[in-house]
C-alpha positions, 0 to 999 in steps of 0.5 A: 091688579085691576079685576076683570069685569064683565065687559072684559068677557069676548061675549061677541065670540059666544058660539050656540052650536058648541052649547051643551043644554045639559051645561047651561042647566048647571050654569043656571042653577050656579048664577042663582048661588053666586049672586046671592053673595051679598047675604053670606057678607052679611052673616060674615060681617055679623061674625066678625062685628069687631073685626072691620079690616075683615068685614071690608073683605068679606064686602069686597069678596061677595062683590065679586061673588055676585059679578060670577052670577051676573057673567053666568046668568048672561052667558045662560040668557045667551044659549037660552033666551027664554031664562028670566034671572031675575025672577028665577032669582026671587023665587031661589032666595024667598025659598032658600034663607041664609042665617043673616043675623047670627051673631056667632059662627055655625061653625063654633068658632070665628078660626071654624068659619075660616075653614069653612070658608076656605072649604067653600072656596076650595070646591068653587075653584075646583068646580070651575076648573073642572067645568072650564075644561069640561066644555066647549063653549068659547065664552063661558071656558072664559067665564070659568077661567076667570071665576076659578081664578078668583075663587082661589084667590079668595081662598088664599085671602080666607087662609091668610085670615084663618091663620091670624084668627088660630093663633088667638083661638088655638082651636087644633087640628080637630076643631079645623077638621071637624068645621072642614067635614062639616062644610063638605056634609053641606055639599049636598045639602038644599042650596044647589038643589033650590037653585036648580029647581028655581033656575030651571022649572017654572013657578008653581012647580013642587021642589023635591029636595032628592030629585032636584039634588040628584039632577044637579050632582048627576050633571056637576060630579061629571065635569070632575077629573082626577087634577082638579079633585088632587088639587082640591084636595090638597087645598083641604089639607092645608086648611086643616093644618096637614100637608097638601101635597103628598101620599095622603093626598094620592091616597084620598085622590084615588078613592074620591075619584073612585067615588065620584064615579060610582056617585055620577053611575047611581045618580044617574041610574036613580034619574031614569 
């Protein structure tokens, strides 16, 4: 099936008076992460040095990764003249560095980089679902329809990879929980937050890390209902080896929903 490009997007459909300001922020700041694609490929393929099928897909996958940023980053240029990607881009990967020349995963094995990968993917489709039904904005609902499509996608390609990679490691239920919850720890950690900072504020301006991660977590943990979080959730079930659809699933559904909630109030009280 042929991918869509981005002159597949109805950009003539592009509506401003349904354009949220507080949206276009986030869509900034998420342009920055993905078309930063090409450097996670090359850790990627440094992982896997012997494994060239894979390496072909870790190559193919950031390409697409960095189309999301260039869609995104054109829809932001349209409710915001005034954003210059490029440089909010410079200024996003001289400050946040991805560890390019490992040689070995961060997650202690090639099967944990798949989980953590899988866990990646899990929280784009969910994000982009989430923010697909969030807004209003004809043009970037297409955007966002067509990325979570790919993210799930992508995560179905990476669960393909970590189930040949189990057989030879064997690294058991534990060693894929332990490098799923490593991966979601990560969730607030300086990447989204210098991407806002850097999509959003001039040159010059001083990143703090707990502000600028409070103004984007208070934005995006918004856009989440309960559908997206029970359908993330089972697709985390099933990287760690679990059932994904079932009690435990609406068990962890409620209390994350739950959570989600207090987070977005507390972050929102700590930003005024």
């Amino acid at each position: 099936m042929k991918h869509w490009t981005l002159d597949d997007i109805p950009w003539e459909r592009f509506d401003r008076s349904r354009v949220d300001p507080e949206v276009v922020k986030v869509v900034k700041a998420a342009a920055m992460v993905e078309a930063n694609g090409g450097d996670y490929a090359k850790y990627l393929c440094n992982v896997f040095h012997d494994d060239l099928e894979f390496q072909q897909v870790a190559n193919d996958w950031a390409m697409e990764e960095v189309q999301h940023g260039m869609a995104l980053a054109r829809w932001a240029r349209l409710a915001d003249p005034t954003f210059d990607f490029d440089a909010a881009f410079k200024r996003f990967t001289d400050g946040f560095k991805i560890e390019t020349w490992r040689t070995h995963s961060l997650r202690g094995s090639r099967s944990g980089e798949l989980v953590s990968r899988c866990i990646v993917e899990t929280g784009t489709s969910s994000y982009y679902s989430a923010l697909k039904d969030a807004v209003d904005e004809p043009v970037l609902k297409e955007i966002c329809r067509n990325i979570a499509a790919d993210e799930f996608r992508h995560y179905k390609l990476f669960y393909t990879y970590l189930l040949r990679y189990l057989e030879a490691e064997k690294i058991g239920s534990f060693g894929r929980f332990w490098a799923a919850a490593s991966r979601i720890r990560e969730s607030e950690d300086d990447e989204l937050a210098y991407a806002y900072y850097a999509a959003n504020h001039p040159a010059g301006a001083v990143y703090e890390r707990k502000r600028f991660v409070r103004a984007y977590l208070s934005r995006a943990y918004g856009f989440y209902r309960p559908p997206h979080i029970e359908r993330g959730i089972g697709m985390i079930l099933k990287a760690i080896g679990l059932t994904p659809n079932g009690r435990l699933n609406a068990i962890l559904t409620r209390w994350i929903s739950w959570l989600l909630r207090m987070r977005v109030q507390r972050l929102a009280r700590a930003a005024t």
